[in-house]
Structure formats: structure tokens, C-alpha cells
VOBA-1610 file (N, C-alpha, C; in pm, whole numbers, padded with zeros to 5 digits, always signed):
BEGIN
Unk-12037+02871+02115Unk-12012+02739+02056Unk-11868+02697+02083Unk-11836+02588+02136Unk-11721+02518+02179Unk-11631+02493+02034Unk-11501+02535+02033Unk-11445+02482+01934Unk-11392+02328+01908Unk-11412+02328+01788Unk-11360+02132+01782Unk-11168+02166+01786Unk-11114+02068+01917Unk-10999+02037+02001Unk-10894+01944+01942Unk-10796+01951+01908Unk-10708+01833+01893Unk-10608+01849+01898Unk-10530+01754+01901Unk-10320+01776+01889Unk-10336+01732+01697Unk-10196+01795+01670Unk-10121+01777+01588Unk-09967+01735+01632Unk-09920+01648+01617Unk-09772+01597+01614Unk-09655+01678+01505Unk-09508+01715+01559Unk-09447+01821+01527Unk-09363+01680+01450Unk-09266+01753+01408Unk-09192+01625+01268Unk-09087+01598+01398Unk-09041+01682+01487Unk-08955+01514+01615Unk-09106+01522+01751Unk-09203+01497+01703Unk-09324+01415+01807Unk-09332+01488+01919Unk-09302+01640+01902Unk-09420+01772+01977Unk-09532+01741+01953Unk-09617+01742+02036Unk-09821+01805+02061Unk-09789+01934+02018Unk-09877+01972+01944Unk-09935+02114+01954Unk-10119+02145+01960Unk-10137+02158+02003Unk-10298+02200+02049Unk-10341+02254+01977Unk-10458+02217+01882Unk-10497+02311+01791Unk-10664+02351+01838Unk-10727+02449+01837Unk-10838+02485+01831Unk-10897+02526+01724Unk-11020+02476+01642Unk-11085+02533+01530Unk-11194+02575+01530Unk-11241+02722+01510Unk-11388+02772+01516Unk-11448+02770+01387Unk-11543+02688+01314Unk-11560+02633+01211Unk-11627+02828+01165Unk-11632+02835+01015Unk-11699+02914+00953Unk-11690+02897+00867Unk-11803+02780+00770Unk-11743+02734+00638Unk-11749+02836+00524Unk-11654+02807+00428Unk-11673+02867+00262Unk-11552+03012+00343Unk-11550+03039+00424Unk-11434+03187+00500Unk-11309+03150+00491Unk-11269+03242+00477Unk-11090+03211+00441Unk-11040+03210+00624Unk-10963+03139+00609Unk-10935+03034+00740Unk-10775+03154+00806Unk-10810+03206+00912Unk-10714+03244+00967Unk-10659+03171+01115Unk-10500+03122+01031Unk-10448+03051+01117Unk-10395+03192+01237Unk-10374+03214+01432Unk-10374+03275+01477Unk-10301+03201+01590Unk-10106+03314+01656Unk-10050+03271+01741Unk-10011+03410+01830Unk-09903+03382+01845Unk-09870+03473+01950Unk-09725+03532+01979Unk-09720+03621+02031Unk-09547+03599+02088Unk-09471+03538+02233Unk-09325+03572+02187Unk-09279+03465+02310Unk-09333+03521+02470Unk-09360+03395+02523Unk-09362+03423+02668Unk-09512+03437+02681Unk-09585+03412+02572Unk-09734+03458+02593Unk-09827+03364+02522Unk-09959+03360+02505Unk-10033+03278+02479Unk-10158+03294+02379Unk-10183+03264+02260Unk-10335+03275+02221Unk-10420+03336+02298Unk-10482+03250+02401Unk-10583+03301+02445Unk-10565+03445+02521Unk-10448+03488+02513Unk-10427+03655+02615Unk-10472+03702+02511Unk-10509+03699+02383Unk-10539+03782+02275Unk-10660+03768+02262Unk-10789+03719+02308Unk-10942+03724+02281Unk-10992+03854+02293Unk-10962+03956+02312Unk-11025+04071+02264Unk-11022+04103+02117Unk-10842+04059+02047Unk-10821+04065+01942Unk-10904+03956+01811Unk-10910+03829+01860Unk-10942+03718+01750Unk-11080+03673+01787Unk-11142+03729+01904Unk-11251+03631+01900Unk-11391+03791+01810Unk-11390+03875+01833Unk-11495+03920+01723Unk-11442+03860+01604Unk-11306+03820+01548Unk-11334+03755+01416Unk-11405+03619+01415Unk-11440+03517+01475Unk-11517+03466+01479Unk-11605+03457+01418Unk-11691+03570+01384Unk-11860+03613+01327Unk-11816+03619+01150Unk-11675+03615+01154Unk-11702+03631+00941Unk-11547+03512+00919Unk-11459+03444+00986Unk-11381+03404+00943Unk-11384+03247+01002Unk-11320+03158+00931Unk-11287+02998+00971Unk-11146+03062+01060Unk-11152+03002+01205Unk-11081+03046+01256Unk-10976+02923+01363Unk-10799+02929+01370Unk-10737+02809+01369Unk-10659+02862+01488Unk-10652+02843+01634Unk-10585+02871+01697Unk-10504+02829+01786Unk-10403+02833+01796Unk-10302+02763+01876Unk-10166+02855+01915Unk-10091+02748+01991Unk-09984+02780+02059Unk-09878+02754+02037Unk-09763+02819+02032Unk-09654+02789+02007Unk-09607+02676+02126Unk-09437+02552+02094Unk-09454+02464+02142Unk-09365+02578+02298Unk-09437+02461+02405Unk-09365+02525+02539Unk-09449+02640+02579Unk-09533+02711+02549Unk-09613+02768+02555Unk-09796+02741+02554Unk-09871+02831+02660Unk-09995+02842+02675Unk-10016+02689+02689Unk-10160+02636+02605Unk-10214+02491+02619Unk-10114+02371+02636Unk-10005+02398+02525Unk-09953+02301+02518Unk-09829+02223+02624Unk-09788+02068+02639Unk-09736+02053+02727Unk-09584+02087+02723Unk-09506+02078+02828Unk-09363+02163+02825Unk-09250+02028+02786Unk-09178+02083+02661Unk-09095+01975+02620Unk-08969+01980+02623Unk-08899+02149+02692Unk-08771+02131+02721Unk-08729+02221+02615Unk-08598+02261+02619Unk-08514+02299+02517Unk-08523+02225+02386Unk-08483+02070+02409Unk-08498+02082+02241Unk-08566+02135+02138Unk-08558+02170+02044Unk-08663+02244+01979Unk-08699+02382+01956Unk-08637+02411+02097Unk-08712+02564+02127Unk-08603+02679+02045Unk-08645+02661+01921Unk-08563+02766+01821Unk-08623+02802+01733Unk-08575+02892+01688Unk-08661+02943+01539Unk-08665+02907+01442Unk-08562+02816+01409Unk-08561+02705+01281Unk-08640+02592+01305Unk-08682+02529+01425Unk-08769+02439+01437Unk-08931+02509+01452Unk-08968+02622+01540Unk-09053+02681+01485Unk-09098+02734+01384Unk-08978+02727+01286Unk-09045+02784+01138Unk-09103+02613+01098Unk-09043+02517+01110Unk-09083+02425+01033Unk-09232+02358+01137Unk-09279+02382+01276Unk-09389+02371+01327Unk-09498+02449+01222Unk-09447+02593+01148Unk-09586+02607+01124Unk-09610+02575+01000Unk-09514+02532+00906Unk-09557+02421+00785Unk-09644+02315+00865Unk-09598+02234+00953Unk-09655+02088+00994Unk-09802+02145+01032Unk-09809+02232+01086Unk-09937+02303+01171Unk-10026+02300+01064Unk-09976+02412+00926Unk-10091+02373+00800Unk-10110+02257+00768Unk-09993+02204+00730Unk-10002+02084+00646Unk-10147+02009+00704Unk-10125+01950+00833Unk-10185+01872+00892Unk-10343+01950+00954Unk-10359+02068+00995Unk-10485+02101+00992Unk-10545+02077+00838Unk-10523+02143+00765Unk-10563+02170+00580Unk-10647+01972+00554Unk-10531+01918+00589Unk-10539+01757+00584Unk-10651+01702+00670Unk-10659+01795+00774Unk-10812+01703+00847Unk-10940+01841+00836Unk-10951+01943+00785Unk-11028+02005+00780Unk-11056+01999+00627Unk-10998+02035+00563Unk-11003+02021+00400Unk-10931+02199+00332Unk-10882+02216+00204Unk-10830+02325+00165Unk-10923+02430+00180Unk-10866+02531+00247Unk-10907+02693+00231Unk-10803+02798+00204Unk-10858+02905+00172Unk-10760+03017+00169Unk-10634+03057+00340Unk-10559+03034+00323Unk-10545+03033+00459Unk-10443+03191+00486Unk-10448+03184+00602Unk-10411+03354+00613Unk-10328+03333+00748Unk-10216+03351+00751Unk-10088+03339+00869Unk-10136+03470+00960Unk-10189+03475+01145Unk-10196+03590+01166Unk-10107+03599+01270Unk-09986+03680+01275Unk-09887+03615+01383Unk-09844+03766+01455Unk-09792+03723+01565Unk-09749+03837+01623Unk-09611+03781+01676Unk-09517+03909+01675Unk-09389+03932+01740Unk-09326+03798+01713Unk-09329+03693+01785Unk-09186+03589+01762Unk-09255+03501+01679Unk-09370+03494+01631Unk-09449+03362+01538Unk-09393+03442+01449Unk-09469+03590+01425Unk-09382+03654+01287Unk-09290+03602+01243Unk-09172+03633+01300Unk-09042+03600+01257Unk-08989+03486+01267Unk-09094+03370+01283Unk-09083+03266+01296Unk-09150+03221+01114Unk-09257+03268+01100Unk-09304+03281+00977Unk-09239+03364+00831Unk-09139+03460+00926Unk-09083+03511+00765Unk-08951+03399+00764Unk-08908+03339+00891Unk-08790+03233+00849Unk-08866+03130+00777Unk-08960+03100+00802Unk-09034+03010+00706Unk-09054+03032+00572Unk-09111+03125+00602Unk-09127+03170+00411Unk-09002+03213+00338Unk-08900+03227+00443Unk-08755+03223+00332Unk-08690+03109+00313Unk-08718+03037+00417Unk-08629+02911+00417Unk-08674+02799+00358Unk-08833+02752+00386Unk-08893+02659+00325Unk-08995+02679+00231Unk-09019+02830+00214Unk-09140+02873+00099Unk-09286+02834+00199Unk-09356+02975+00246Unk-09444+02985+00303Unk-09591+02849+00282Unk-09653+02781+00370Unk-09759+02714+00254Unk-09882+02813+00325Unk-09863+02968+00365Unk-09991+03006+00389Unk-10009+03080+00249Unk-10083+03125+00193Unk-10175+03233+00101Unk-10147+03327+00122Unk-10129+03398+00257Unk-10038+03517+00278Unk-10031+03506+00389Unk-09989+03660+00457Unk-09941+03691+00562Unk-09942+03820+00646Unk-10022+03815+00799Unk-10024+03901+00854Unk-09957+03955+00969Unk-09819+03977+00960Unk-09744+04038+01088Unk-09743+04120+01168Unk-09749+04085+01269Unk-09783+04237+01371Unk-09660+04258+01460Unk-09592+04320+01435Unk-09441+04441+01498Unk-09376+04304+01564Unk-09335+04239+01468Unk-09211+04141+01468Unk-09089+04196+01509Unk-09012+04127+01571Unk-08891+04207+01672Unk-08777+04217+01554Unk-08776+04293+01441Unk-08682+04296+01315Unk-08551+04370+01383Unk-08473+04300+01364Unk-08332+04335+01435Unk-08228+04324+01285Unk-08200+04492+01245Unk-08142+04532+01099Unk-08000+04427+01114Unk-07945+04458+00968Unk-07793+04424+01003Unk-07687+04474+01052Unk-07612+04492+01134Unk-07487+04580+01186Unk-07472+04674+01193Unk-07479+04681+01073Unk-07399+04846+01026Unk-07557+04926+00944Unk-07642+04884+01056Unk-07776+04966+01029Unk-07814+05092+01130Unk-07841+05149+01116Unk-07858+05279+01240Unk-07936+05221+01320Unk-08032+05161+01342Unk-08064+05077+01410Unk-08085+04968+01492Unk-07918+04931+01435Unk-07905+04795+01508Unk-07938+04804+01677Unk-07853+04922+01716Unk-07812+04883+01846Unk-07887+04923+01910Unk-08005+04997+01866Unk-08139+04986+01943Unk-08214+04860+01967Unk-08211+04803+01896Unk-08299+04665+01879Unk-08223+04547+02009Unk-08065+04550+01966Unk-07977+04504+02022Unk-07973+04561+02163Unk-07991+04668+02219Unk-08055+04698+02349Unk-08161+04618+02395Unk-08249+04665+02294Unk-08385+04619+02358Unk-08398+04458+02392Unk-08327+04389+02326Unk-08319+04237+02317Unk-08247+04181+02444Unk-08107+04291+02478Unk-08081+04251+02552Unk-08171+04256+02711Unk-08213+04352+02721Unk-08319+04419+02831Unk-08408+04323+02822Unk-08466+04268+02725Unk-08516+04150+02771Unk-08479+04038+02811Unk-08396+04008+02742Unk-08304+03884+02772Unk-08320+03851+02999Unk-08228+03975+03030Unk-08220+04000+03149Unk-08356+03987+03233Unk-08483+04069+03160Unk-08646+04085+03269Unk-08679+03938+03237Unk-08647+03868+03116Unk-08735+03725+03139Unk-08625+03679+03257Unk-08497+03648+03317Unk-08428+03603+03339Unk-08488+03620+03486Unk-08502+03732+03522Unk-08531+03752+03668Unk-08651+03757+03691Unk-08783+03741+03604Unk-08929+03804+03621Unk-08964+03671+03713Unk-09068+03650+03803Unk-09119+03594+03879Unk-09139+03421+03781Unk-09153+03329+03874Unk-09210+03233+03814Unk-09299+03167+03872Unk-09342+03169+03970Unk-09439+03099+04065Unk-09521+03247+04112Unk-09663+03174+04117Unk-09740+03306+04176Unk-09888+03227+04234Unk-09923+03313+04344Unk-09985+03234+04439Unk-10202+03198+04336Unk-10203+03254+04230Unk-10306+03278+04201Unk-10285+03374+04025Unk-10363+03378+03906Unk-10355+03436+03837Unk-10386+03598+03836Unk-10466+03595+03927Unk-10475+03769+04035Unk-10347+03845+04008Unk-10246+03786+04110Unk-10127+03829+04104Unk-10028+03871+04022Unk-10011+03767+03895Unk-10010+03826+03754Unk-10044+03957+03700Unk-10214+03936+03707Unk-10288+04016+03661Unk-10281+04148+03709Unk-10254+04187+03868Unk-10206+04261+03934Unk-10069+04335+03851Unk-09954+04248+03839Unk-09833+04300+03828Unk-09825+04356+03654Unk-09879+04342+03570Unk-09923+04353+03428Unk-09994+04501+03429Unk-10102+04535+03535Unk-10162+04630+03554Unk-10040+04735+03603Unk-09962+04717+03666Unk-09914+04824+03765Unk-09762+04818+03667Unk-09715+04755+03557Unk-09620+04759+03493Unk-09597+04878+03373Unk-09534+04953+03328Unk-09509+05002+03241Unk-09565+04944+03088Unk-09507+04929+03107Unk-09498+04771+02917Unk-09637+04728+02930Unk-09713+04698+03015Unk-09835+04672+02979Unk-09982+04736+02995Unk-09914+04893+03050Unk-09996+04959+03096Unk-10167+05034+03004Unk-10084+04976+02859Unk-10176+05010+02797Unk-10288+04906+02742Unk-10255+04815+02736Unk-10320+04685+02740Unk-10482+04708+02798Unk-10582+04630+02721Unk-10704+04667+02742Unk-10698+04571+02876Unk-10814+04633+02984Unk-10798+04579+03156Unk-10836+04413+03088Unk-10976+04398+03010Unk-11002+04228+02990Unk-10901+04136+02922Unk-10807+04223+02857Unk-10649+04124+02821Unk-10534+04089+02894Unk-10528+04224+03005Unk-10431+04179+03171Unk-10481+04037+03184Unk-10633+04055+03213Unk-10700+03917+03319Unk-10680+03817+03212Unk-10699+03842+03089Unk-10706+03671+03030Unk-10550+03613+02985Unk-10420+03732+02967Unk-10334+03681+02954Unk-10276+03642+03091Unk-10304+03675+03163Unk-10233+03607+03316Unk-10315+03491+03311Unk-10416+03452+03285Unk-10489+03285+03288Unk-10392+03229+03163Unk-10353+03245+03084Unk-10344+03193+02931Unk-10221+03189+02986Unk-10091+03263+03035Unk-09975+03225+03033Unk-09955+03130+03169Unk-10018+03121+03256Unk-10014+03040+03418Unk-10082+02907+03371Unk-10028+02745+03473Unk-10035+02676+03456Unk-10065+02639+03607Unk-10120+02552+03668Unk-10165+02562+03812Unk-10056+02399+03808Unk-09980+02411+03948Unk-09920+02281+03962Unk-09995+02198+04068Unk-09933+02068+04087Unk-10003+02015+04218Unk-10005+02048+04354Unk-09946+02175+04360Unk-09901+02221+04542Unk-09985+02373+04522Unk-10064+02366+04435Unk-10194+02452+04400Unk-10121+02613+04402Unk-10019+02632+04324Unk-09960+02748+04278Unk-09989+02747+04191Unk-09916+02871+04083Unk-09944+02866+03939Unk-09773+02918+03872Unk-09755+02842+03757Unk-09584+02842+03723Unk-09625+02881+03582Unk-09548+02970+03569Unk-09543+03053+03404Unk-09515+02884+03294Unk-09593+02876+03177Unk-09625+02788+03132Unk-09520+02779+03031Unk-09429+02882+02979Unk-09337+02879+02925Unk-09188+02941+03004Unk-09095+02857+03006Unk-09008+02877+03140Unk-08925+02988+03105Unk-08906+03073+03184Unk-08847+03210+03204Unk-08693+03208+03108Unk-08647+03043+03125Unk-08504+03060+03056Unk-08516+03043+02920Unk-08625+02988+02870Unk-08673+02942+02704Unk-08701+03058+02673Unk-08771+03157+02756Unk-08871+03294+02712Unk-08702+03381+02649Unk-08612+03327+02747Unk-08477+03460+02731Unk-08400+03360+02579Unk-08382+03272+02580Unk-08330+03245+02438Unk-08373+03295+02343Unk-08551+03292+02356Unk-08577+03346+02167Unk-08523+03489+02184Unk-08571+03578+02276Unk-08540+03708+02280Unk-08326+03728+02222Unk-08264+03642+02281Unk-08127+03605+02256Unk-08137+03580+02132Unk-08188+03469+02020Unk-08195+03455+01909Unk-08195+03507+01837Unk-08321+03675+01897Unk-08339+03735+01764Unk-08256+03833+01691Unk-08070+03804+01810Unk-07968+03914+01721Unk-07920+03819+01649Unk-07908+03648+01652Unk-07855+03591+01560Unk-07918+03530+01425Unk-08063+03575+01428Unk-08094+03537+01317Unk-08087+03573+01148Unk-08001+03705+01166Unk-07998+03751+01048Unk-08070+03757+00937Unk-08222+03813+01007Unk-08378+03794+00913Unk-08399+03952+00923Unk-08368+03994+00775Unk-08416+04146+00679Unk-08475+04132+00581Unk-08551+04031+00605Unk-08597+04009+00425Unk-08685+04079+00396Unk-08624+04102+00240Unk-08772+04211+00155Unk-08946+04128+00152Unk-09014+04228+00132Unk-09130+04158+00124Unk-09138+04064-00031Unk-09078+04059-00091Unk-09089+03981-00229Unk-08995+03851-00192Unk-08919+03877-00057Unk-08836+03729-00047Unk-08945+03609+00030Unk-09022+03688+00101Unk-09119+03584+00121Unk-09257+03545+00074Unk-09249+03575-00041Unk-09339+03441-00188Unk-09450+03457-00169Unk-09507+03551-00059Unk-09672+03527-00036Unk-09711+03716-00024Unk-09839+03727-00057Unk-09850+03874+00017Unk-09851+03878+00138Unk-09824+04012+00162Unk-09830+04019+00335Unk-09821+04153+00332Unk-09851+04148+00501Unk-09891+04320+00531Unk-09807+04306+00677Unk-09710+04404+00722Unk-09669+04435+00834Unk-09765+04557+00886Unk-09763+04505+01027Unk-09823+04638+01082Unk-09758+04601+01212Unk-09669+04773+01255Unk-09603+04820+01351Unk-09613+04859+01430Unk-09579+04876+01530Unk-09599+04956+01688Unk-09576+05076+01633Unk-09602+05215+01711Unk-09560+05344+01683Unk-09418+05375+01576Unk-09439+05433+01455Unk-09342+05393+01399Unk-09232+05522+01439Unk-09271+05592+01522Unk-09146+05725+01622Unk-09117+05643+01717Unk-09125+05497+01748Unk-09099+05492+01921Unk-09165+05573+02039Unk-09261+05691+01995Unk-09319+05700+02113Unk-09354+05679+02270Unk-09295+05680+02342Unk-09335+05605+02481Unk-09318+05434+02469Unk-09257+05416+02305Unk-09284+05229+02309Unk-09149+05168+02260Unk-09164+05055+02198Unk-08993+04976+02190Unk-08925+05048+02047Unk-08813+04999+02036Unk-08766+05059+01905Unk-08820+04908+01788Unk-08903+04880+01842Unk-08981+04784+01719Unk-09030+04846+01629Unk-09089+04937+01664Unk-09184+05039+01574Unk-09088+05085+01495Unk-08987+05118+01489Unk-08895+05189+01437Unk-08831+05120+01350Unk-08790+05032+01401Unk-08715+04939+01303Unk-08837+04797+01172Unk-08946+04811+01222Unk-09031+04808+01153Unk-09040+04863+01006Unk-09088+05007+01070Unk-09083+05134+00953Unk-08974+05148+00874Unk-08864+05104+00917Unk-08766+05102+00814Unk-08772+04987+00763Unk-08780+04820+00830Unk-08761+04718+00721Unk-08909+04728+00586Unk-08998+04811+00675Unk-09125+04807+00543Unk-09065+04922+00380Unk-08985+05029+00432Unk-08924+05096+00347Unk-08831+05071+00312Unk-08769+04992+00375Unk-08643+04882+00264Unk-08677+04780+00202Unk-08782+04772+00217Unk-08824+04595+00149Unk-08914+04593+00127Unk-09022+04687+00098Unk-09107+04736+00009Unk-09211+04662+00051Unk-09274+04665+00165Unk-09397+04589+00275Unk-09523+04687+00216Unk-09635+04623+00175Unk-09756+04688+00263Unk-09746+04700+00407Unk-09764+04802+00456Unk-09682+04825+00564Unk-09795+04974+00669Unk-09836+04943+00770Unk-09902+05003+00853Unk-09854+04993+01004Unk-09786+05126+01027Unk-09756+05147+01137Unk-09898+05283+01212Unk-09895+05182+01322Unk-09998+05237+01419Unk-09952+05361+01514Unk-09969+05440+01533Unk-09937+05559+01584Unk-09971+05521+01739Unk-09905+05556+01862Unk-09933+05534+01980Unk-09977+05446+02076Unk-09930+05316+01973Unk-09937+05195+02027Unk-09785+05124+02041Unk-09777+05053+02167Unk-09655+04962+02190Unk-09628+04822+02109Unk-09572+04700+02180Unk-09531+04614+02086Unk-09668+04485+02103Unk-09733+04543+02204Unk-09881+04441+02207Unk-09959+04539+02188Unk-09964+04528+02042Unk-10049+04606+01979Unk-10232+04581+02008Unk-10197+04439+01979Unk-10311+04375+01911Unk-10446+04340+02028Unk-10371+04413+02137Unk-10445+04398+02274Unk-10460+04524+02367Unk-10369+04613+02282Unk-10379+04709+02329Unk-10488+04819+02232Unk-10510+04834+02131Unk-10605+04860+01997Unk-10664+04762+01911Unk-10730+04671+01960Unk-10755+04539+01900Unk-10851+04554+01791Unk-10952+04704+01758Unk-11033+04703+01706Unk-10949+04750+01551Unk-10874+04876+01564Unk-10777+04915+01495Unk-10676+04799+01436Unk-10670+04725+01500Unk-10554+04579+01422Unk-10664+04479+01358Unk-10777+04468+01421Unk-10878+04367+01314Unk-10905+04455+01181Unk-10905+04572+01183Unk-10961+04639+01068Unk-10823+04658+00957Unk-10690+04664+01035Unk-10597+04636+00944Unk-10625+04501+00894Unk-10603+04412+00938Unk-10650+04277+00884Unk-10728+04282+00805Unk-10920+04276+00764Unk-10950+04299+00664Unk-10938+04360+00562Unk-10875+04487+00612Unk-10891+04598+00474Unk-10776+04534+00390Unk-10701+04440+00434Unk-10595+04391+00360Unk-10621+04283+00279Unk-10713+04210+00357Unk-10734+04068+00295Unk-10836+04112+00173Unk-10917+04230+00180Unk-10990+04284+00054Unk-10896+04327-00032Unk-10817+04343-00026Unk-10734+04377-00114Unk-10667+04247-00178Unk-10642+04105-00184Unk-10549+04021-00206Unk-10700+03916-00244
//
């Protein structure tokens, strides 16, 4: 069944693309992504929910469906206030449900600046290994602060034109970082992040220099908040919380859930795309939580 399609307008007159898979009387899970990547690379993860949940999916702005609007905007204080507008205005043409935030990596922390700054309007909240970068003088900092920078640099230089989504899909397979990734999430996130131009190439849909700011952002945002600072329940769940073979996300995770007192599930032997790499294991965190709340 085709989902019912539309834009929503951002408060300075962004599109954002919304997709809705109706399931009435179900508590409505709104579902994004992290930077540099797209909704739809995650259908292994969100589409069995389908069969029991009202389901709301979209893209962050500059990213996947939606069209490319440049720098302005492209920050985390304006993305926190996209995903107020995002409820507000779905809730407003669908009608009130329980609604349930399901975010990964930069929506996360796009969503806990929300829920500190403007008071969450989801019901709760489901984070998956948000890039938590401690304060300073944390044992941790300068892991995170590595890792941020290391990205900073691979979005800076990673390819941007590619002759076909193959090629992508190819380089994802044969990469480290994504080696664990289930093979049907390589192929659909190389479609979901590529955009085909008129000289019949395909150009990364969110631009390589926007992808390196948020990663840049996330040492200046100064976001540790306890789980009681953001007003809603919520459940973190982490990449490997030893670092294992994966980022020091996991790590610094496990500590902001034990400093700030998270329901809090760190996944053992999984990296920072969790949710595609064990997708069955991250849907079942998801319910067993929402039975609980």
C-alpha cells in the first residue's frame, strides 16, 4: 500500500517531505535519520513496523527526498525547531495520537536540543547512539572529539558524483564502517542518499560540505543532558558500549545513560548504524519500551 505524500513548510519556508503509513487507533511513530543519510536507507529497520504502528516518515532538510536549500538553516538549532513544525503540522492534518520520536544519530541530538530548548511536543523518545560529545574535562571528550574530527575530514573528501547507485553500493560494501550493515541496506541506502542529475550521473543529495558542519557542530553544542532534562520518557540505545571494533559513541553513550540516569540499552557488537546493521534487535528495543510507558 502506497503511503499518503506531502510537504510540510519549515517556519523560514523549507519543504520537508512527509510520508504517512496510516494504522489507525496505533501510536504514531514519527521516523528520521542521521547526517549524510536518508529514511529510506533504513527499510529493513521501519518498514516491518508497519504491520502494528501509524507510521510518519521523513527527511531531514538537505537531505534524501527533500529539495537542497543551501546552508541556511543547516544547524541544529533550526533542526531542533523543524521537528516541533514537523509534529505540529502532521498531528494538524492527521489528527492527535500518541506520538513517539524515533531518531537516529544527528535527529537524536537534534531532538534532545529540542526537548531542552523548546520542551519536546513528542510523548516520548527513542534515540539510537546519538553522537554525545561529554564536556571537556570528561575522559571522554577527546575521543568523541577525534572521532568528529575524522569525520569532519572523510565527508570533506568522500566522493560526490558517481556514475550509477551500484557504485555507492559497491564502495559501502568494501568499506570498513559499513561492513556490517545488512547487504539489502548497502543497496537501499546508496538509492536513498543519490539524486540522479540531468547529465544522467548521480550527486550525493546532501552536500559533502553540509554533511562536515553537523559532524563540526557536534563539539560545539554543549548537549549532556540528563534524561529528566528532557520532559518526556525516553530510552537511549547505544552502539557497543566497549567500543568494540566500533566508534567511541558507544562509549560515551554508556556513560551519558549513567550520568543522567537514561533507560538506557547498549547493544553489544554493533557499530553506530545500528539500526541497519541488527534491525530486528533495535525494533524489539523499541517495543519492549513503548510497553513499558
Amino acid at each position: 500500500m502506497q503511503p499518503d505524500t506531502f510537504n510540510v513548510s519549515m517556519d523560514d519556508g523549507v519543504e520537508i517531505v512527509i510520508r504517512h503509513h496510516p494504522k489507525p487507533g496505533a501510536d504514531r511513530l514519527y521516523i528520521s535519520h542521521g547526517n549524510g543519510f536518508a529514511v529510506d536507507g533504513y527499510r529493513v529497520f521501519w518498514e516491518p513496523l508497519l504491520a502494528d504502528f501509524d507510521v510518519v516518515l521523513f527527511d531531514m532538510r538537505n537531505h534524501g527526498r527533500n529539495d537542497a536549500t543551501g546552508a541556511d538553516g543547516h544547524h541544529y538549532q533550526q533542526m531542533a525547531r523543524d521537528l516541533t513544525t514537523v509534529h505540529e503540522k502532521v498531528e494538524s492534518r492527521l489528527g492527535r495520537s500518541r506520538a513517539i520520536g524515533v531518531f537516529h544519530s544527528m535527529t537524536s541530538r537534534a531532538a534532545m536540543k529540542n526537548a531542552v530548548d523548546l520542551g519536546s511536543p513528542y510523548d516520548a523518545l527513542v534515540l539510537y547512539d546519538p553522537p554525545s560529545v561529554p564536556p571537556q574535562d570528561h575522559p571522554l571528550y577527546e575521543a568523541m572529539r577525534g572521532f568528529e574530527l575524522k569525520l569532519v575530514q572523510w565527508a570533506c573528501e568522500r566522493p560526490e558524483r558517481f556514475n550509477s547507485p551500484d557504485e555507492l553500493e559497491a564502495a559501502y560494501t568494501e568499506a570498513r564502517a559499513s561492513s556490517k550493515w545488512l547487504p539489502q541496506a548497502r543497496a537501499d541506502m546508496a538509492r536513498a542518499v543519490l539524486k540522479q542529475g540531468g547529465d544522467g550521473t548521480y550527486r550525493l543529495a546532501c552536500v559533502r560540505e553540509l554533511e562536515a558542519s553537523i559532524y563540526l557542530a557536534a563539539l560545539t553544542l554543549d548537549l549532556w543532558p540528563s534524561a529528566e532534562a528532557l520532559g518526556v520518557p525516553a530510552r537511549l540505545i547505544g552502539a557497543d558500549p566497549q567500543g568494540r571494533g566500533g566508534p567511541p559513541t558507544g562509549p560515551a553513550n554508556c556513560a551519558l545513560a549513567q550520568e543522567g540516569g537514561y533507560d538506557y540499552v547498549g547493544m553489544e557488537g554493533v557499530g553506530h548504524l545500528l539500526q541497519i546493521e541488527k534491525p530486528e534487535e533495535c525494533r524489539q528495543a523499541l517495543t519492549e519500551f513503548l510497553s513499558t510507558i
